[in-house]
N, C-alpha and C positions, 0 to 999 in steps of 0.2 A: 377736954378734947373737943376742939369746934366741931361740924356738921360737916363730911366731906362734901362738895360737891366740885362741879367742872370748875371753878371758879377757883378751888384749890390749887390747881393745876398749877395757874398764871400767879399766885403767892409764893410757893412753895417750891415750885423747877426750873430747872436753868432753861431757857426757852430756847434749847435746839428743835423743839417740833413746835408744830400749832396743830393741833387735835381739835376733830370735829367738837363741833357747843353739844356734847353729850357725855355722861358718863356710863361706861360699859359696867354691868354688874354680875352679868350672866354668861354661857354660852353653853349650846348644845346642837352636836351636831355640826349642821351646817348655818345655825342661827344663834344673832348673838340679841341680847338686851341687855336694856340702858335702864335707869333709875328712876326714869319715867313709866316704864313697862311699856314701850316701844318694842316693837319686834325688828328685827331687821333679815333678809337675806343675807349671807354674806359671800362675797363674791372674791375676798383677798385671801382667806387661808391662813389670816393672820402675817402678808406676806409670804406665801408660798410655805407656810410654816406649818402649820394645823393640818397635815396631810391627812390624819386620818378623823377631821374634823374635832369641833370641843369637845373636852371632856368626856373622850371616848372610853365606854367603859371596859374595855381590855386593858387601854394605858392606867385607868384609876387604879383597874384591879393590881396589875403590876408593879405601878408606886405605893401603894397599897403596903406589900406584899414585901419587894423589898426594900421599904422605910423600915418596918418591922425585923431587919438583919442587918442591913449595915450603907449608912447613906455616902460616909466620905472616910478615908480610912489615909490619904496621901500617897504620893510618888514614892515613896522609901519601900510600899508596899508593892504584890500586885494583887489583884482578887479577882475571882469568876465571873463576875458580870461584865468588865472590861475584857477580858481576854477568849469571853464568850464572843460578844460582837465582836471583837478582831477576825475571829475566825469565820463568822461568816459572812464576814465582808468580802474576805479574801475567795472564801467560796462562792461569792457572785460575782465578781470580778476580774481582770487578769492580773492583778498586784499580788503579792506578797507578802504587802510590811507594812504596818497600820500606825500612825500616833494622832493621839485625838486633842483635841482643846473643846474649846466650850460653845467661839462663832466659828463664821466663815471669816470675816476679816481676819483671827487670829491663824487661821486654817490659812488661807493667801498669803498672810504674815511667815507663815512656817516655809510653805512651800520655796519663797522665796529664798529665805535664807539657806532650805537646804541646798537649792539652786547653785546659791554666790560659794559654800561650803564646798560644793561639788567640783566646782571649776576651780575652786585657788588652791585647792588641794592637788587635783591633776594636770591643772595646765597653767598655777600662777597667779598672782596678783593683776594681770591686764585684761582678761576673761571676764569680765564683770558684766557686761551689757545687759539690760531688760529690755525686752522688745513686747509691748503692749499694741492697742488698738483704740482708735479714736470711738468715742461712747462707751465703752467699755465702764465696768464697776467693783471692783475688785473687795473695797471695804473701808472702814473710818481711820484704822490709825496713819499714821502717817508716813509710813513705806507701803501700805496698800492702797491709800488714797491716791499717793502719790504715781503709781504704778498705771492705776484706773485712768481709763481715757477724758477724763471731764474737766476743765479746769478749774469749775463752779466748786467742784470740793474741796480741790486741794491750794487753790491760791488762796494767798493773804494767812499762807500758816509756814512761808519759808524760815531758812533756807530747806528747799527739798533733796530727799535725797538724789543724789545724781544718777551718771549711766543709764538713765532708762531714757526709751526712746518709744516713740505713739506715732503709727503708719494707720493707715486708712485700711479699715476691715473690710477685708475679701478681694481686697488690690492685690492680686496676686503677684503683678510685676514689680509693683513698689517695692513687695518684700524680697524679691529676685533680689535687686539691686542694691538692699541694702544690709540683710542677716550677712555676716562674717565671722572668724574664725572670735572675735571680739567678744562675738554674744553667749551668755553663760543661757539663758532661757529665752523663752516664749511663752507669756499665759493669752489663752482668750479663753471665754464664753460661747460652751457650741451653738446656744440661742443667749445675744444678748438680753439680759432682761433688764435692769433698769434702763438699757439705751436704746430700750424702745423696742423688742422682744424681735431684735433681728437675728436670721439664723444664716451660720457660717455655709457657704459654699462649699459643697463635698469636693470639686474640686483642688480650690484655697486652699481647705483642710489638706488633701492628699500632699500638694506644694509643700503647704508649714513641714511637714511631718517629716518629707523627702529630705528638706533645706536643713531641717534640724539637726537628722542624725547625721547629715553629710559634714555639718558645721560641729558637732559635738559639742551641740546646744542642748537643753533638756526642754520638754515641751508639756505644760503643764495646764491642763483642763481647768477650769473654774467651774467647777458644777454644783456652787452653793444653791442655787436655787432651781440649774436643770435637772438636778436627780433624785434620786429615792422615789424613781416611780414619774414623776413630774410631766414627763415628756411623752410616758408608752414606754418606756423600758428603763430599766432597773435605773442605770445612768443612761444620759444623752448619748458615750461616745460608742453605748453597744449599738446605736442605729446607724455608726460610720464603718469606714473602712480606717478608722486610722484609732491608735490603741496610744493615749499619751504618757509620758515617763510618770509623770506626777498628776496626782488629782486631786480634787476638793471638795468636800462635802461639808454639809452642814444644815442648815434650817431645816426641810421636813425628816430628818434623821430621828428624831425623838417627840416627834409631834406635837412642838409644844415647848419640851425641855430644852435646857440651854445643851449644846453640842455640835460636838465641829470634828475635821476628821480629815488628815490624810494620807494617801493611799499611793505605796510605792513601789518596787521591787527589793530584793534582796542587796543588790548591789549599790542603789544609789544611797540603800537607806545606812549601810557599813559609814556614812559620811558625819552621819549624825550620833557621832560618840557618844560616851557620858559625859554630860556637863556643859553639851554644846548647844543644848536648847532645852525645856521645859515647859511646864504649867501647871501652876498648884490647883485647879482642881479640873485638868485634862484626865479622862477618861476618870470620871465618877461616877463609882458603882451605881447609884441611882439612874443616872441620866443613860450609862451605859445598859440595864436593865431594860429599861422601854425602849432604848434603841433596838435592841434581840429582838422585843418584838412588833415593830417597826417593820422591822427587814422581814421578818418572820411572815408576817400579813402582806406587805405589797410585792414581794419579791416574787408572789407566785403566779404563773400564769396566767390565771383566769383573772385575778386582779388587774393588773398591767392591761392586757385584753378588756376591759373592763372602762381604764383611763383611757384606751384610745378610743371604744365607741360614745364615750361619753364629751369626749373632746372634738370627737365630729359635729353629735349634737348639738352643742355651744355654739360649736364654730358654724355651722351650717343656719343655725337661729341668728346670729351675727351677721352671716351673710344677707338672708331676709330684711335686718333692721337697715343693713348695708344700702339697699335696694328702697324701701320703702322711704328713706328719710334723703338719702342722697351725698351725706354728710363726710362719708369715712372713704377715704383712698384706696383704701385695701385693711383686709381683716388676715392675721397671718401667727405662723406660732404651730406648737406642736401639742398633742395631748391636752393638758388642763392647765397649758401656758399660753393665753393668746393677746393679743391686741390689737386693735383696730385705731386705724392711724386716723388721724382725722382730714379735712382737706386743708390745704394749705392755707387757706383763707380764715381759718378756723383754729389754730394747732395751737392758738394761746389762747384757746379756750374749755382745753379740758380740766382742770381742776373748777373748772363752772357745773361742767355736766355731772364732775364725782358729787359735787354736793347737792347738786338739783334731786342727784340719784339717792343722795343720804336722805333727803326730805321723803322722797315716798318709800324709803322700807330697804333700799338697796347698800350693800356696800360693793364699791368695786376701787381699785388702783388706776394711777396715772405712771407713767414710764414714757423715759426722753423727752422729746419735743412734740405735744400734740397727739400721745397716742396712750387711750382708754386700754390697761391691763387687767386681765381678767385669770385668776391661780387662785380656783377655790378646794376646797377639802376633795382629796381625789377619789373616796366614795361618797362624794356626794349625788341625791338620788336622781331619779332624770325630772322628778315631777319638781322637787327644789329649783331644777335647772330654769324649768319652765315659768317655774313662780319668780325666777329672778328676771327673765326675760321680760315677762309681764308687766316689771314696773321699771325696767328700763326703756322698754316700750314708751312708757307716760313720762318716762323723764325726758327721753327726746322729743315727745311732742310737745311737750313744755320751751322746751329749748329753740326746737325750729320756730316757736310761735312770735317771738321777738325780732 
């Protein structure tokens, strides 16, 4: 067996990413290290993922715990640990009716289809329409790519699927004029995050929601990456006035573990018979395990309370570097989801600053066009916060000095 190192990478995997010139080998916390014994901040969350930061020792204990009883048992079955988290999802939420997979893309992927199910069942084969948002990010396969407002993902892998349709987010009057009796859904993102961590208009919102139920459209939340705590409340769509048919979770659900999830009523979920949809390892008792106690930890007030004074923090240290360097257009985003847009002059040169910011100790994310993302582990401490600010500090004065 050769010597792993970075170098493996570029042998051995199909080069859909290019990953920083280091190998990770560690992580705790809020800090990851490389095989150099580099320290780093980290400032991604593993992607909004690591909610309750590395290798938290609740979650160890829990995998732990139950690996020692029962890790995969299949769909034929059901077992405790899955039909535990069901339950208390539904009790922090207004849904009803739970089925899990393993991402968000497959979670997008379901909602869908229960969508297209829902209307050809009640109103026919013509019902079919998807009505999506430009930047938008739904997921990789190829009915969520496709769905997702970007073209960068999904062309050059036709033919795509059809019926869907991409209006301009928070155009309120576009979508007047164009939802009709046609459209079987609507998914958006209540802060987009890969399209640059834009958030939906409460009024917009009110429209969709109006326009939906008048259309007997179904209106489906994407909250892979704005929920489980992420934004200051449990999901994004508790800080609206608008409650959507379907929703979607995934990435910080299990901190770490693969899982996905979504969340329906009673009625729409009678759609999804036996046999009309599946997943050979959706809701696995391990992953569903550390989901319990996922929820169990951020679900509680003082936690949530907690992500939001700490996302002011950020966000207000943001604003200072906002000011001092002169660089960023606006700094914007909710709880421990933010980004700071760059100036226009500037916006094809953020993936420069992410690595400027790798060199001295930092890690932070890039989203859309131009705009530095920031979704780190959401107890992370405030003095972490500060340490990470410190050397993005030095990584922009690096940057401005060119």
């Amino acid at each position: 067996m050769p010597k792993i190192t970075r170098n493996t990478f570029d042998k051995v995997m199909i080069p859909c990413y290019k990953p920083f010139n280091c190998l990770i080998v560690k992580g705790k916390g809020s800090y990851l290290f490389d095989s150099c014994g580099n320290k780093y901040v980290d400032f991604t969350g593993g992607i909004a993922v690591n909610s309750l930061g590395h290798c938290n020792k609740g979650v160890q204990s829990v995998i732990k715990k139950q690996s020692k009883k029962l890790i995969h048992a299949s769909n034929i079955f059901t077992n405790i640990s899955t039909l535990t988290l069901a339950v208390k999802l539904t009790e922090h939420t207004d849904f009803s009716k739970v089925f899990f997979v393993n991402s968000g893309a497959e979670a997008n992927e379901a909602a869908l289809k229960l969508a297209r199910r829902v209307a050809f069942n009640l109103y026919g084969e013509t019902k079919d329409e998807i009505i999506s948002f430009g930047h938008s990010f739904h997921g990789r396969t190829l009915f969520s790519v496709s769905v997702g407002g970007q073209d960068k993902y999904s062309d050059g892998f036709g033919p795509k699927p059809g019926a869907i349709t991409h209006l301009p987010f928070n155009d309120i009057e576009t979508f007047k004029k164009h939802i009709s009796d046609k459209t079987c859904a609507v998914i958006l993102e209540p802060i987009q995050g890969e399209g640059g961590i834009i958030e939906a208009n409460p009024e917009f919102l009110k429209t969709v929601r109006e326009l939906c139920t008048s259309h007997n459209a179904l209106l489906i939340f994407d909250e892979v990456q704005t929920g489980v705590g992420r934004c200051g409340s449990f999901y994004a769509y508790q800080n609206t006035n608008v409650v959507p048919d379907i929703l979607t979770s995934a990435k910080g659900l299990a901190s770490g573990i693969p899982i996905g999830a979504v969340l329906t009523s009673d009625k729409i979920a009678e759609h999804f018979s036996p046999g009309t949809h599946g997943s050979t390892f959706g809701g696995n008792p391990l992953a569903c395990a550390v989901g319990s106690y996922v929820v169990d930890t951020i679900s509680k007030e003082s936690f949530l309370n907690n992500v939001k004074e700490k996302g002011i923090t950020l966000k207000q240290s943001l604003e200072k570097l906002k000011h001092k360097y002169g660089i960023f257009k606006e700094i914007r985003g909710k709880g421990l989801l933010l980004g700071a847009e760059l100036n226009e002059n500037l916006k094809d040169r953020a993936g420069e600053i992410q690595q400027i910011c790798a060199k001295y100790g930092l890690f932070i994310l890039t989203a859309g066009h131009g705009v530095l993302r920031f979704a780190p582990a959401l107890n992370i401490k405030n003095k972490t916060i500060e340490e990470g600010i410190k050397l993005l500090d030095k990584a922009l004065t690096e940057f401005t000095q060119d």
